[in-house]
BAVEX-917440 format. One record per residue (C-alpha): residue number from 1; residue in one letter; chain; x, y, z. Coordinates in nm, 2 decimals. Layout:
N
{atom NUM, a, A, {X, Y, Z}}
...
REM end
This chain:
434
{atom 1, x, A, {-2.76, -2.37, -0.18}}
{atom 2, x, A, {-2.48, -2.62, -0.09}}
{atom 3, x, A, {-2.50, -2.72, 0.35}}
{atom 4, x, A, {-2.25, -2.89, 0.60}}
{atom 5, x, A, {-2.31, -3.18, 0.76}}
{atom 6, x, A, {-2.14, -3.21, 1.12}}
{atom 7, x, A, {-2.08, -3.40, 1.38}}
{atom 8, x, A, {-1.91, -3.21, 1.69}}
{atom 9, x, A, {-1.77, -3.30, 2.00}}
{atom 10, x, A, {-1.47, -3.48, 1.86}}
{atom 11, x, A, {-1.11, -3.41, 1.92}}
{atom 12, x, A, {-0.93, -3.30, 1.62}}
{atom 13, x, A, {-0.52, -3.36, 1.59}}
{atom 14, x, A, {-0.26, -3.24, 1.34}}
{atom 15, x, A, {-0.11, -3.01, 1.12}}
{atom 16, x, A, {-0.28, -2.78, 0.90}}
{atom 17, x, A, {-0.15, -2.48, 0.70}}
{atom 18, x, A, {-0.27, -2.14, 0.59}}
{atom 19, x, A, {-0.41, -2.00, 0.32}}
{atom 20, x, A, {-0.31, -1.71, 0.16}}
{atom 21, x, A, {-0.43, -1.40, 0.29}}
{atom 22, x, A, {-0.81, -1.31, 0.10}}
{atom 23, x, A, {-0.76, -0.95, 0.19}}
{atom 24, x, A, {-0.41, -0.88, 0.04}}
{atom 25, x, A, {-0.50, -1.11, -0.26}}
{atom 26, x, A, {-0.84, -0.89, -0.32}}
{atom 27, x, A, {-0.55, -0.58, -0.36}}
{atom 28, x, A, {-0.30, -0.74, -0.50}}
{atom 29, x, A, {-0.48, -0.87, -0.80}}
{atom 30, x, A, {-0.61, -0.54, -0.89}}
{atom 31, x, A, {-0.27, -0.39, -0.89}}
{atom 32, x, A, {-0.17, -0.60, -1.17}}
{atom 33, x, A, {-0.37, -0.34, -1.38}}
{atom 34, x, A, {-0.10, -0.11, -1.30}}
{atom 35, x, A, {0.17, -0.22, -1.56}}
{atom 36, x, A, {0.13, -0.41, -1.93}}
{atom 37, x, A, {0.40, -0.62, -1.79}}
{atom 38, x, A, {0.39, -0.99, -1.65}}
{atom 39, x, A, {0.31, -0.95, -1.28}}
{atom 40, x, A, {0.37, -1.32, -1.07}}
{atom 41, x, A, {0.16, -1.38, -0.75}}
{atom 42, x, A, {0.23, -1.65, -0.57}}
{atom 43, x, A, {-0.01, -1.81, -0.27}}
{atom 44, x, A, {-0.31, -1.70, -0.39}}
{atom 45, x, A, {-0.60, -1.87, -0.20}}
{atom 46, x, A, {-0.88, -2.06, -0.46}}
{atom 47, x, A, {-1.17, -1.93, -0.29}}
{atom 48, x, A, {-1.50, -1.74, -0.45}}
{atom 49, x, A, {-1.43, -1.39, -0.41}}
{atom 50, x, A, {-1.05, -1.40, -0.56}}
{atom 51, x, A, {-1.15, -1.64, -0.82}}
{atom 52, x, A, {-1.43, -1.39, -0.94}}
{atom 53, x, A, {-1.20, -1.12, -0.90}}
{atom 54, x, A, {-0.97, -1.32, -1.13}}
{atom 55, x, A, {-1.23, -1.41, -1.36}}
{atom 56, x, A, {-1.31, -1.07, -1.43}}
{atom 57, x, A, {-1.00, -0.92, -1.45}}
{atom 58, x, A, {-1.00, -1.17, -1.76}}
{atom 59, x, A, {-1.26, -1.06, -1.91}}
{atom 60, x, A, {-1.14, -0.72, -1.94}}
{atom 61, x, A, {-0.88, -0.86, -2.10}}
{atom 62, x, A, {-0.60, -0.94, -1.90}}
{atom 63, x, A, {-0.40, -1.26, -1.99}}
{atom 64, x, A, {-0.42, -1.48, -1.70}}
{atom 65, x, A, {-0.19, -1.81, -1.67}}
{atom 66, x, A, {-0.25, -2.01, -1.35}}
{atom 67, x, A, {0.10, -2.18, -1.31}}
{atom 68, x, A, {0.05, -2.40, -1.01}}
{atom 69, x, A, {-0.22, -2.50, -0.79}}
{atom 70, x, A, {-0.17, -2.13, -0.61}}
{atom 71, x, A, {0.04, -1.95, -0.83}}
{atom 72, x, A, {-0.04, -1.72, -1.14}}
{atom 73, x, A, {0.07, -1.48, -1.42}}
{atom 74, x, A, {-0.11, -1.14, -1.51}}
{atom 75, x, A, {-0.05, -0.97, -1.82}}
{atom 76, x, A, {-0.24, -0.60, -1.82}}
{atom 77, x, A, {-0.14, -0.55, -2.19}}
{atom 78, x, A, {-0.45, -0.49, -2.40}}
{atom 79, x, A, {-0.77, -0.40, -2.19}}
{atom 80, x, A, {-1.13, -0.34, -2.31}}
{atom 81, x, A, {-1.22, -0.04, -2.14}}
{atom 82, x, A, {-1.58, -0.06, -2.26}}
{atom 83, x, A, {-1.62, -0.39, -2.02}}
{atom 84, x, A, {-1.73, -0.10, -1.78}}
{atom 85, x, A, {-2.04, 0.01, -1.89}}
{atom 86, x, A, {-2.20, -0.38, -1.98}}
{atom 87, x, A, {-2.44, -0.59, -1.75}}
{atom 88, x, A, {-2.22, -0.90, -1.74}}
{atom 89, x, A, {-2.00, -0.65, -1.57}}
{atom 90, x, A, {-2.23, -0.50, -1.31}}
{atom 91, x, A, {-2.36, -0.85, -1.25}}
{atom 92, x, A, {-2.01, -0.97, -1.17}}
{atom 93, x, A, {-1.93, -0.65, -0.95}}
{atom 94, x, A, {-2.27, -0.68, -0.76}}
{atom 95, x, A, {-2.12, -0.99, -0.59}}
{atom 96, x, A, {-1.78, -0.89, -0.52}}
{atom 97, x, A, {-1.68, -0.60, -0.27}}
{atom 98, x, A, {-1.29, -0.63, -0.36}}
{atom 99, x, A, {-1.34, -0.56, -0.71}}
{atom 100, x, A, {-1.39, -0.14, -0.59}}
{atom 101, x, A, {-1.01, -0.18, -0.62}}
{atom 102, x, A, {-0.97, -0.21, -1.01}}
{atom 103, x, A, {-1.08, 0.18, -0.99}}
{atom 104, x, A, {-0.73, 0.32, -0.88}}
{atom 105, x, A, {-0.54, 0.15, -1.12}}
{atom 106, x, A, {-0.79, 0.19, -1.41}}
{atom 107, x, A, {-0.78, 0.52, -1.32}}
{atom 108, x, A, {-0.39, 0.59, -1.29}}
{atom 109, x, A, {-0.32, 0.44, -1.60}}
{atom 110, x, A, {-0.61, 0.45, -1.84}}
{atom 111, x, A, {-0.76, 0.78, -1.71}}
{atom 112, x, A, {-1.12, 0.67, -1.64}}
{atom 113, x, A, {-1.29, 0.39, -1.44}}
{atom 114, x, A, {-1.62, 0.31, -1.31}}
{atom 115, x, A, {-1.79, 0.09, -1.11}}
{atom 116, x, A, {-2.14, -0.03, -0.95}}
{atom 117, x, A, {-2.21, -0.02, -0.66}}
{atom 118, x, A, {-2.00, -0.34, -0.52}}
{atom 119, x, A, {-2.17, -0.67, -0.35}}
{atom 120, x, A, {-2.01, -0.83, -0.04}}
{atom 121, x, A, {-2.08, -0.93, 0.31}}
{atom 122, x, A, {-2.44, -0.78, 0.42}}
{atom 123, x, A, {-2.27, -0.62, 0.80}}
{atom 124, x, A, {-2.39, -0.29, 0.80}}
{atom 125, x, A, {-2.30, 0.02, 0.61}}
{atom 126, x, A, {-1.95, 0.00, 0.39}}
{atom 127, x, A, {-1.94, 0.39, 0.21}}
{atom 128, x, A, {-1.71, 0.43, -0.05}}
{atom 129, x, A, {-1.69, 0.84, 0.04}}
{atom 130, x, A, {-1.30, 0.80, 0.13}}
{atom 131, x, A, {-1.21, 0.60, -0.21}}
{atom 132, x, A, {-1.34, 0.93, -0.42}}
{atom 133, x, A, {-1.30, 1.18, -0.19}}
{atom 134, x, A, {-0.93, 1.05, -0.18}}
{atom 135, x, A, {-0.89, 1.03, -0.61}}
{atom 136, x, A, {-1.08, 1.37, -0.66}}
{atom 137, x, A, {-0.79, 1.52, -0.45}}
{atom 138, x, A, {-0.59, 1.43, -0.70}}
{atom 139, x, A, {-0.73, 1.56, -0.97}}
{atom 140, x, A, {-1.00, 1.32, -1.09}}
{atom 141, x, A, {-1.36, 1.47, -1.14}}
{atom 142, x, A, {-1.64, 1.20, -0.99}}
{atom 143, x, A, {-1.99, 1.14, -1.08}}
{atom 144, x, A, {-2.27, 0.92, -0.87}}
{atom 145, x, A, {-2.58, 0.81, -1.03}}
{atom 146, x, A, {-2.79, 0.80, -0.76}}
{atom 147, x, A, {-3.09, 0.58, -0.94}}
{atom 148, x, A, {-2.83, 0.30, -1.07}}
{atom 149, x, A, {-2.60, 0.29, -0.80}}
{atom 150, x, A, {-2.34, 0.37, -1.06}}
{atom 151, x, A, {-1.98, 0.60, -0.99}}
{atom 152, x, A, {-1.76, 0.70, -1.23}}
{atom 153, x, A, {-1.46, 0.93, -1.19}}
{atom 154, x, A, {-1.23, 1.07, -1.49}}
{atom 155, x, A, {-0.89, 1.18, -1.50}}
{atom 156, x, A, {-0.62, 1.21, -1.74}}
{atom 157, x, A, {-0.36, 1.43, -1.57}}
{atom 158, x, A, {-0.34, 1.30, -1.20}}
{atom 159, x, A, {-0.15, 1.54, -0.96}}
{atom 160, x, A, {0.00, 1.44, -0.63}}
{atom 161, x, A, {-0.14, 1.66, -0.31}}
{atom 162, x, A, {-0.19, 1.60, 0.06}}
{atom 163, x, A, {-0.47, 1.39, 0.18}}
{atom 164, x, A, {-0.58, 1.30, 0.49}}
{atom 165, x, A, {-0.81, 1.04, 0.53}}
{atom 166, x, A, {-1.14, 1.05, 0.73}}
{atom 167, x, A, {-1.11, 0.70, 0.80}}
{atom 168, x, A, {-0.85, 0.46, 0.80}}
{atom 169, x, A, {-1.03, 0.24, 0.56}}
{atom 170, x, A, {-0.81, -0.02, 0.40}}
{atom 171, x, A, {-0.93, -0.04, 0.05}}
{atom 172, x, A, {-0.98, 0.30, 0.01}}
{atom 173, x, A, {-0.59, 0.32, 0.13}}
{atom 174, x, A, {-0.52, 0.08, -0.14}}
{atom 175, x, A, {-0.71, 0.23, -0.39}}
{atom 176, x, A, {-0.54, 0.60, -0.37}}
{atom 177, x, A, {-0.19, 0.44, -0.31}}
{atom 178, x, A, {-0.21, 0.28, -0.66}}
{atom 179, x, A, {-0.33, 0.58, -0.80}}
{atom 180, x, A, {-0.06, 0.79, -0.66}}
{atom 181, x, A, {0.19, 0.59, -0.76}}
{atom 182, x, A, {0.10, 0.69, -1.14}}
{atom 183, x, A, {0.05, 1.05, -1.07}}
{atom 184, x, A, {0.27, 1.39, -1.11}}
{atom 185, x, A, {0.47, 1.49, -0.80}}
{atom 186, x, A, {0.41, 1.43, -0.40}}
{atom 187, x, A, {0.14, 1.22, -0.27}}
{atom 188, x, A, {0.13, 1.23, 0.12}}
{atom 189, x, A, {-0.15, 1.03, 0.30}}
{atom 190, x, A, {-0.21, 1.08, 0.66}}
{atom 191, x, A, {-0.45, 0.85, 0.87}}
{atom 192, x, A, {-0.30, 0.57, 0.63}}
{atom 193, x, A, {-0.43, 0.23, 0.72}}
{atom 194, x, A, {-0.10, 0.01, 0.81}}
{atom 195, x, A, {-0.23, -0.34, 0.80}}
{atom 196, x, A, {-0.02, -0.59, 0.68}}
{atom 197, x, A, {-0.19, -0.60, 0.34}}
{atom 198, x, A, {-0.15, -0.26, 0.29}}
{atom 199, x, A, {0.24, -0.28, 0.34}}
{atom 200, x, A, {0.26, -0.61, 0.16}}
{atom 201, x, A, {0.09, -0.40, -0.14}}
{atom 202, x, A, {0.37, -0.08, -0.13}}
{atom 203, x, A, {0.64, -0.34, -0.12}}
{atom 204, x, A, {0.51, -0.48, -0.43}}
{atom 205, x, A, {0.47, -0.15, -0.58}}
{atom 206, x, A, {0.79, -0.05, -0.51}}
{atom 207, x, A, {0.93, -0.39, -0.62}}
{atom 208, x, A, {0.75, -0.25, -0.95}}
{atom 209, x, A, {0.93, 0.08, -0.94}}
{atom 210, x, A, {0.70, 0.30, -0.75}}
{atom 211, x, A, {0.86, 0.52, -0.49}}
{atom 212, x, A, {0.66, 0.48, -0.17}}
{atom 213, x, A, {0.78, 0.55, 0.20}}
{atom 214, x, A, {0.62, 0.52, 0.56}}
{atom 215, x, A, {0.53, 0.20, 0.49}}
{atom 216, x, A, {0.37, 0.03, 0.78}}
{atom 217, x, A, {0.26, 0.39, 0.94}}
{atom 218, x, A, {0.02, 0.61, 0.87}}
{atom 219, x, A, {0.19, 0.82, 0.71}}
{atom 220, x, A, {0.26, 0.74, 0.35}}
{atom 221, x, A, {0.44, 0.97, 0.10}}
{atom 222, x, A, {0.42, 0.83, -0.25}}
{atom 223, x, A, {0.67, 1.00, -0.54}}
{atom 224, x, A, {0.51, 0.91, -0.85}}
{atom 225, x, A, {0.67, 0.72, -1.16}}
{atom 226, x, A, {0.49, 0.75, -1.53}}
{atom 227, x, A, {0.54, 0.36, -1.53}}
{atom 228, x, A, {0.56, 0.09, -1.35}}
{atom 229, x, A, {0.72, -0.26, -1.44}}
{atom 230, x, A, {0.66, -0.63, -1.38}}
{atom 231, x, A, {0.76, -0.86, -1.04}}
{atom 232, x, A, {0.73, -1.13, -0.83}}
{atom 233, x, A, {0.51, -1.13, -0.52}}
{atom 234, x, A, {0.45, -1.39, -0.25}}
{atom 235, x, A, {0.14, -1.29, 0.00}}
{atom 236, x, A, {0.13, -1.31, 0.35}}
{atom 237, x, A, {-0.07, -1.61, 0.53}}
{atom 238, x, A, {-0.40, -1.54, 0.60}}
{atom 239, x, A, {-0.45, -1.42, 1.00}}
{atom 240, x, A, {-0.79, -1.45, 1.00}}
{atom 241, x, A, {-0.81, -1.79, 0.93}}
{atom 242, x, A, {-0.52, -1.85, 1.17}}
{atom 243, x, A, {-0.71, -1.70, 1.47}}
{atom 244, x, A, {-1.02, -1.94, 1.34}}
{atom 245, x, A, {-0.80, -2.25, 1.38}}
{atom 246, x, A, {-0.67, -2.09, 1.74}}
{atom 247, x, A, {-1.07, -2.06, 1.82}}
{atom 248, x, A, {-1.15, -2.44, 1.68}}
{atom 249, x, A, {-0.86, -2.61, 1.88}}
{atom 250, x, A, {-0.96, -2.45, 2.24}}
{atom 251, x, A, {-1.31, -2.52, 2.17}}
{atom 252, x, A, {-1.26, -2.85, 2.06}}
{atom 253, x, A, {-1.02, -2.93, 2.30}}
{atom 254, x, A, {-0.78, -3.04, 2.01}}
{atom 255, x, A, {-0.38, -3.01, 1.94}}
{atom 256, x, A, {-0.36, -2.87, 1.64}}
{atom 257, x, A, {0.00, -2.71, 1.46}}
{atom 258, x, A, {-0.03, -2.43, 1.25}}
{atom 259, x, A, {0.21, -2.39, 1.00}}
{atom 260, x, A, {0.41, -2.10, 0.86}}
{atom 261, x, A, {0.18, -1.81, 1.03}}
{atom 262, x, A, {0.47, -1.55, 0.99}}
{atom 263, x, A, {0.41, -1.47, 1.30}}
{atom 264, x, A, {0.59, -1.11, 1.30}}
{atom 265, x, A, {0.24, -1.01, 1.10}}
{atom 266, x, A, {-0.03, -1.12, 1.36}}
{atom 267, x, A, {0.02, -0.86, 1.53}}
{atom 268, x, A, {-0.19, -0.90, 1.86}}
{atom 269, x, A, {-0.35, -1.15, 1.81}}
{atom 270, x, A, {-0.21, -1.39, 1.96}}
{atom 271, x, A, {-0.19, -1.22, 2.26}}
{atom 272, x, A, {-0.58, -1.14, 2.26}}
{atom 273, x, A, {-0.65, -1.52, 2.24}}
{atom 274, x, A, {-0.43, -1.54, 2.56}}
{atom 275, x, A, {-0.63, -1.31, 2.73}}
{atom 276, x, A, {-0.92, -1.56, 2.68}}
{atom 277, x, A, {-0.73, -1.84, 2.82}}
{atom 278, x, A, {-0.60, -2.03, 2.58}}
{atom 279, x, A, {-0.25, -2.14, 2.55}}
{atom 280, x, A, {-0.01, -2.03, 2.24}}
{atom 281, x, A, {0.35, -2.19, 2.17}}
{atom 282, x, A, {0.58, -2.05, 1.90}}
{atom 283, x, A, {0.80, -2.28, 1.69}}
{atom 284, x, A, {0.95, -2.08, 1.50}}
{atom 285, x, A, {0.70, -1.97, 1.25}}
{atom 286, x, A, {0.46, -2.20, 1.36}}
{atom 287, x, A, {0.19, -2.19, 1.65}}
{atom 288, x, A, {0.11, -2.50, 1.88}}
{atom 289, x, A, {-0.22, -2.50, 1.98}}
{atom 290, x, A, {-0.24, -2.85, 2.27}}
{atom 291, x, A, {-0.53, -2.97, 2.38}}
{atom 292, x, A, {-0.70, -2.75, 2.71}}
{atom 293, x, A, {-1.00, -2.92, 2.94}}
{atom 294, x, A, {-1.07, -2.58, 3.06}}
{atom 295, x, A, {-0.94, -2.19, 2.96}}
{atom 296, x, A, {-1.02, -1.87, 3.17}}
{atom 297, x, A, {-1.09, -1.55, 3.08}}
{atom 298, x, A, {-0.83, -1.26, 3.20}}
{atom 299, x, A, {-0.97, -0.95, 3.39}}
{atom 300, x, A, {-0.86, -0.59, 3.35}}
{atom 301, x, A, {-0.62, -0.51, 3.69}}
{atom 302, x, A, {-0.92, -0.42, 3.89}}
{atom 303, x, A, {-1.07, -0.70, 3.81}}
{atom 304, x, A, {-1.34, -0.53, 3.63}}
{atom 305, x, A, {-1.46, -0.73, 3.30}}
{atom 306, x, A, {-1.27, -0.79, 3.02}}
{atom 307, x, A, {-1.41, -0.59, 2.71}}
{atom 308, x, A, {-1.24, -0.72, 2.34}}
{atom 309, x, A, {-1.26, -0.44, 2.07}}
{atom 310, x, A, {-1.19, -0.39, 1.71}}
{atom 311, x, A, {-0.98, -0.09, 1.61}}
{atom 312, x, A, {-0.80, -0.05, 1.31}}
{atom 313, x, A, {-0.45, -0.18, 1.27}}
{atom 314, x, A, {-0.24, -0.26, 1.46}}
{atom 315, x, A, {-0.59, -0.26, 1.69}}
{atom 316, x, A, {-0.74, -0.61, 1.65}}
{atom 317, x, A, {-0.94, -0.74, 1.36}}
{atom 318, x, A, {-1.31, -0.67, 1.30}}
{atom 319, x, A, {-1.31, -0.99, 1.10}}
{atom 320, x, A, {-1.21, -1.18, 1.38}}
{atom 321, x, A, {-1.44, -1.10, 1.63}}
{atom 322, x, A, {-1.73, -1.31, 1.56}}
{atom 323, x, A, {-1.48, -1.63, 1.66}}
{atom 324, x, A, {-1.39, -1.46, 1.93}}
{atom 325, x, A, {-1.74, -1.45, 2.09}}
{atom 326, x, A, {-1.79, -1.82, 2.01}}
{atom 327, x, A, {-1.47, -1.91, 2.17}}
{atom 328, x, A, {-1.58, -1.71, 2.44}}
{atom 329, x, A, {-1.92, -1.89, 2.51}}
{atom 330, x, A, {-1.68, -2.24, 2.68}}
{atom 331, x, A, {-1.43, -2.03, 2.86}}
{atom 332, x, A, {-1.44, -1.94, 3.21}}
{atom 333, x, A, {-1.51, -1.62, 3.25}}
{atom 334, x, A, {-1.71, -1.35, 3.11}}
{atom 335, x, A, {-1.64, -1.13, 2.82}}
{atom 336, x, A, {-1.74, -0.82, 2.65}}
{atom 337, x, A, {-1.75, -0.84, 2.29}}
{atom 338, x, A, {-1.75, -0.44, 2.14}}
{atom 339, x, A, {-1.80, -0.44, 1.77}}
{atom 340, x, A, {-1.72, -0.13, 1.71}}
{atom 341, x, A, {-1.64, -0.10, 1.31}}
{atom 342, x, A, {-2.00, -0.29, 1.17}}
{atom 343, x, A, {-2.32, -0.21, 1.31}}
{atom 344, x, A, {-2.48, -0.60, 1.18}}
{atom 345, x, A, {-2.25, -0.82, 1.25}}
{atom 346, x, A, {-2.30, -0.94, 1.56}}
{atom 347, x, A, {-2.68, -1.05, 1.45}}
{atom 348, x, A, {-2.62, -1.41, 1.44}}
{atom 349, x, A, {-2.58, -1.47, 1.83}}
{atom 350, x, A, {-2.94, -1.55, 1.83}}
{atom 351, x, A, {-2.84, -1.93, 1.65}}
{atom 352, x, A, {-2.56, -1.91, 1.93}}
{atom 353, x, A, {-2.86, -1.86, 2.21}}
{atom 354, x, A, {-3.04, -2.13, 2.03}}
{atom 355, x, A, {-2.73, -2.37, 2.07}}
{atom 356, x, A, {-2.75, -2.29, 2.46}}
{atom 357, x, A, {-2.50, -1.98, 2.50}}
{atom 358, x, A, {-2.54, -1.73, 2.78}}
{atom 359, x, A, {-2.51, -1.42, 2.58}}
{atom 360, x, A, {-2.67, -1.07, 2.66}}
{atom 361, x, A, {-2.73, -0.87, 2.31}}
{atom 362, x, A, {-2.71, -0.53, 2.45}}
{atom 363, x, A, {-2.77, -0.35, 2.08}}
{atom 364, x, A, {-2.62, -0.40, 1.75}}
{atom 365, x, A, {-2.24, -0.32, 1.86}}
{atom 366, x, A, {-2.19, -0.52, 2.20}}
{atom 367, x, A, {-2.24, -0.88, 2.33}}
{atom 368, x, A, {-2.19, -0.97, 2.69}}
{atom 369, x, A, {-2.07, -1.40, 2.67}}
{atom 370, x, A, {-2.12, -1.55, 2.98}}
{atom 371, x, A, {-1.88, -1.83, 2.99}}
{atom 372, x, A, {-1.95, -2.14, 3.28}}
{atom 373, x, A, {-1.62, -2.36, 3.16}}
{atom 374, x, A, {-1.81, -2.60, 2.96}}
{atom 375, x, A, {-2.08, -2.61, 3.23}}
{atom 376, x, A, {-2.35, -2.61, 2.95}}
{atom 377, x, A, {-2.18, -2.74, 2.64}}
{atom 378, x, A, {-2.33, -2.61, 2.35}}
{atom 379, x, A, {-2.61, -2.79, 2.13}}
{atom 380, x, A, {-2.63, -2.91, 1.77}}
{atom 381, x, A, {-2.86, -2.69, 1.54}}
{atom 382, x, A, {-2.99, -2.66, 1.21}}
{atom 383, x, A, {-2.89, -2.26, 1.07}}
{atom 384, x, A, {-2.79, -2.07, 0.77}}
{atom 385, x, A, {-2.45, -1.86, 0.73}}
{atom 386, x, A, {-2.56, -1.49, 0.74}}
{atom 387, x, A, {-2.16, -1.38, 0.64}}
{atom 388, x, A, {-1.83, -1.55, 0.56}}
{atom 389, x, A, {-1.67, -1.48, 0.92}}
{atom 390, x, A, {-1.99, -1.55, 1.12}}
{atom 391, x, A, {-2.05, -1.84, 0.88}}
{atom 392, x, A, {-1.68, -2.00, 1.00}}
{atom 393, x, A, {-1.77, -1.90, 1.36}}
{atom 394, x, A, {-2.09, -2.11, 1.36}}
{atom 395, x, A, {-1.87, -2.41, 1.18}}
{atom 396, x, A, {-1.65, -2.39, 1.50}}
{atom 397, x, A, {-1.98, -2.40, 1.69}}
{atom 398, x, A, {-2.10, -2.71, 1.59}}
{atom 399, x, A, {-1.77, -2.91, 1.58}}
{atom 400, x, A, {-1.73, -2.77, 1.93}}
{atom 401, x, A, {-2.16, -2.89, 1.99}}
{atom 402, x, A, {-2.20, -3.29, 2.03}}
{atom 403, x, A, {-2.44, -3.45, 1.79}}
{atom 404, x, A, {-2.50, -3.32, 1.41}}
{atom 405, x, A, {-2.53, -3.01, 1.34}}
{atom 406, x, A, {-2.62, -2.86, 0.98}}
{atom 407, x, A, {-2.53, -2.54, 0.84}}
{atom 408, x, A, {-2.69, -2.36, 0.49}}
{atom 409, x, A, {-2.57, -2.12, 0.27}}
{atom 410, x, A, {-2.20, -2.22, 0.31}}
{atom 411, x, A, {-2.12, -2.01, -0.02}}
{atom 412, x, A, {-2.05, -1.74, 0.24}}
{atom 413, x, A, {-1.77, -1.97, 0.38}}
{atom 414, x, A, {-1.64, -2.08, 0.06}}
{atom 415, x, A, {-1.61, -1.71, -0.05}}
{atom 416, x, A, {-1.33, -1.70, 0.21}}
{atom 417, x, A, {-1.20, -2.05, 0.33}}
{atom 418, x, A, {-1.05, -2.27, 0.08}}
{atom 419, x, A, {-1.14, -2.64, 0.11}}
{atom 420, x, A, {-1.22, -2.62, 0.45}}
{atom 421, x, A, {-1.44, -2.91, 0.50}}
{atom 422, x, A, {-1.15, -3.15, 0.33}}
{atom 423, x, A, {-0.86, -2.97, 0.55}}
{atom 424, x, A, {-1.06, -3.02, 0.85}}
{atom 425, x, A, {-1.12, -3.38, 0.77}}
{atom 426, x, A, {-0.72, -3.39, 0.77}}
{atom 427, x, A, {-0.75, -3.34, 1.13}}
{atom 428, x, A, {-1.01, -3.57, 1.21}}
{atom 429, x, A, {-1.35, -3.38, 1.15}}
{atom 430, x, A, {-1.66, -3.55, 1.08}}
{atom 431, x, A, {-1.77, -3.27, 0.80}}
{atom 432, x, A, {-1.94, -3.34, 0.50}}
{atom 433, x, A, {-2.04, -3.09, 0.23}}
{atom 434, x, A, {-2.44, -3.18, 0.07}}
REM end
């Protein structure tokens, strides 16, 4: 089990640049099932869970040719459909939760696919009721083994009907929008999720000769195609990592440029980290971050407490609000922190209490931060990474905490954040990995 090594309370200065987006590249990847043609993705971040995903897809057979540092070639042509029912495979699935997306595309073009049940972040309960709900509809027949954990779901002849969606889950979006996309006839999906990745994904489809419209509502209406053809793709910048390097610069009372965020696709982000305080400048395509002594938290026009939520999109990100609760422990200002979407992932406050915060736990879902303007600065500490985005949110804790701090398990980081200990060091962080 690998650990960082660091010592906070330093300024950090510079430039730094996004990754590629982790959740569109979990999607992407998978769609490259779709076609036996030569599929180009470019920007693809080199951390665990794509890599694995990758790796995988490889060993099903796909020819994989990684161009550049960030760039690769996928080649669907001759697959080994019996990959599905060995133990390397469930092994490999058990620690990925974006591989449930090979199932649409194996589906749609092979007519069968299974799957175990997949690994991931341990933050309460993820069902995968909307994914098969959503492919029996069109036609496929489903089957759960209850004592292996195992689903499979058959079918040759998929038809396109009207679905609506329970939830607006985003990879069980993606999932039925590849399928559709192979199917007979007139696919509508209502209560779509419209994130970014999910429209970054239709365009791509499209691009491959797939007839989808409604893209970025939640409405889709998908026209199938019997085939679909090769393409270029470039993914998005990642916006969870850019609100993480928002979070480290206020707490660390740094200037920091972020590069190329395409902003257009943040959504409100931005404007959420504004309501805790902390000034945002846009060049361009670029943020400026400049160093604050002090940020304060908004109030609602009554001047009751300020409550940040997660919704779906274009509500703001689940993933992000674990840094948002850190960033809220220096502000000025009080905070409540709603988690609405994950009933577990708000369990590692109790490393945050340990490092000094004033934080109320009122049950799984909501935090109240208490925020005294750097009054009590926070304090180093040894802890483990529960997650991947409470695992970065505790990083930002201790580079924010003076003295050395040390965190274990920082697989759960690397699973999302490429080379994050050498980009930080770019800016001046005192970060080693052990």
């Amino acid at each position: 089990m690998g650990s960082f090594e660091i010592y906070g309370g330093h300024q950090l200065r510079g430039e730094i640049q996004p990754q590629g987006a982790k959740n569109e590249a979990l999607q992407i990847v998978c769609a490259t099932l779709l076609t036996s043609e030569e599929v180009i993705i470019d920007n693809i971040p080199r951390i665990r869970d794509v890599l694995k995903l990758i790796d995988l897809l490889e060993d099903f057979g796909v020819e994989v040719n990684q161009l550049s540092d960030h760039q690769y070639a996928f080649r669907a042509r001759d697959l080994n459909l019996d990959l599905l029912y060995e133990d390397s495979f469930r092994q490999k699935v058990a620690q990925l939760r974006g591989s449930v997306m090979i199932v649409g595309p194996l589906l749609a073009r092979f007519g069968k696919a299974s799957i175990p049940k997949p690994g991931g972040d341990k933050i309460g309960r993820r069902r995968l009721d909307t994914h098969f709900i959503g492919l029996e509809k069109l036609g496929a027949k489903f089957r759960y083994d209850k004592e292996d954990y195992f689903y499979e779901i058959e079918g040759r002849e998929l038809r396109g009907c009207d679905i609506l969606l329970h939830e607006a889950s985003v990879t069980g979006t993606a999932n039925i929008v590849m399928a559709a996309a192979l199917a007979q006839g007139k696919t509508t999906i209502y209560n779509a999720a419209c994130e970014p990745y999910i429209q970054q994904l239709c365009h791509m489809l499209n691009r491959m000769g797939a007839n989808i419209s409604g893209v970025g509502s939640n409405l889709l209406t998908i026209d199938g195609v019997e085939s679909l053809k090769g393409c270029t793709h470039r993914m998005l910048p990642d916006m969870i990592e850019i609100g993480s390097f928002i979070a480290m610069a206020a707490m660390t009372r740094s200037e920091v440029l972020i590069r190329d965020v395409s902003y257009e696709h943040l959504g409100i982000i931005p404007e959420v980290f504004r309501k805790l305080g902390v000034v945002l400048e846009r060049r361009n395509d670029d943020l400026f971050i400049p160093a604050q002594d002090s940020y304060e938290v908004d109030t609602y026009i009554d001047g009751s407490i300020l409550t940040i939520s997660d919704a779906p999109w274009p509500g703001f990100s689940p993933d992000l609000l674990s840094v948002i609760l850190v960033l809220a422990t220096q502000a000025k200002g009080s905070v409540l922190v709603h988690q609405k979407m994950f009933e577990s992932r708000l369990f590692f406050v109790d490393k945050l209490i340990d490092m000094g915060a004033q934080i109320i736990l009122c049950d799984p879902h909501r935090a109240t931060v208490i925020g005294l303007d750097r009054k009590y600065p926070l304090k180093p500490l040894e802890m483990t990474s529960p997650d991947i985005r409470a695992g970065v949110a505790l990083l930002i804790a201790a580079l924010s905490a003076e003295g050395k701090s040390t965190i274990h398990n920082i697989e759960q980081i690397d699973r999302g954040y490429q080379f994050i200990d050498t980009r930080l060091q770019q800016l001046g962080a005192k970060i080693k990995r052990m």
